[in-house]
N, C-alpha and C positions, 0 to 999 in steps of 0.2 A: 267507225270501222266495225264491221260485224263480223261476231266473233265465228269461228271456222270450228263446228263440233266433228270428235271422232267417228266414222263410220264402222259398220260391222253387220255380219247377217243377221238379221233379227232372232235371237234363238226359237221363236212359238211360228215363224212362217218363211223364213231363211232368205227373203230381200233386203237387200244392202240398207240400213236404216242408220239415223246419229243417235247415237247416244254422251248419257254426261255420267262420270264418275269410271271408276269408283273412289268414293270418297272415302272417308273416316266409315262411313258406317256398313262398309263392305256390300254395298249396291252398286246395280247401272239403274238408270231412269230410260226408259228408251222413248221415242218417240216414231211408229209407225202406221203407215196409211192405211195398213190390214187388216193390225191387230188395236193398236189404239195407243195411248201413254198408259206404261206400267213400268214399276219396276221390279227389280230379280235380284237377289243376294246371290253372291258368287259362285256360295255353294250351290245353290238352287240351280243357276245357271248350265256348271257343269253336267248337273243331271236331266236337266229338261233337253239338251239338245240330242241327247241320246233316244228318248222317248218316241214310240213310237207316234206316227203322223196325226192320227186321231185324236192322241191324247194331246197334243200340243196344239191341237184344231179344239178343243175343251178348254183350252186354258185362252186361246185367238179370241172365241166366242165369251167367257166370262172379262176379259177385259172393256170389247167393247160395248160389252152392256151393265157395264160402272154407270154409275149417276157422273153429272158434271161435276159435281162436288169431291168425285172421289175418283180413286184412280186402283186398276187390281194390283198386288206387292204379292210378289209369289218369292214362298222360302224355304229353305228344309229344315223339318221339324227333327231335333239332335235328338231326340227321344227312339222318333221311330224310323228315321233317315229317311219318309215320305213326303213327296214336294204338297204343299200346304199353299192355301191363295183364300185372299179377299179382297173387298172392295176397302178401301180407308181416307180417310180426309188425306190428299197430299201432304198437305202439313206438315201430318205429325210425324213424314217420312224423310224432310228434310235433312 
């Protein structure tokens, strides 16, 4: 039987996409056909969907040009409460 993931707008391009989590580590992982697989801490989340079009068309465009190896993890930096992104081995975001 295959498993049935929860849907939601995508926050970086706002099409209905699935995502997994959040888990223990206060992320979703999404997976979408526009922007690509990435994931977003919650915090992070609440603030990118507020941003304006362009700048979440910036974050659309750094996902999908991760290597396969890696995937972009966008989060909010507690220091400066500005949304922060890179490319990182999946992995290590399990």
């Amino acid at each position: 039987m295959d498993m049935i993931l929860p849907t939601q707008n995508c926050p970086l391009c706002g099409r209905v996409v699935e995502f997994v989590g959040p888990g223990f580590g206060r992320r979703k992982k999404f997976n979408c056909p526009h922007c690509g697989i990435y994931k977003i801490s919650l915090s992070a989340e609440e603030t990118v969907i507020k941003l304006p079009e362009h700048q979440k068309e910036t974050l659309s465009k750094a996902s999908v040009e991760c290597n396969r190896e890696t995937i972009l993890f966008i989060w909010t930096d507690e220091t400066t409460k500005q949304i922060k992104y890179e490319c990182v081995p999946d992995e290590d975001l399990s």
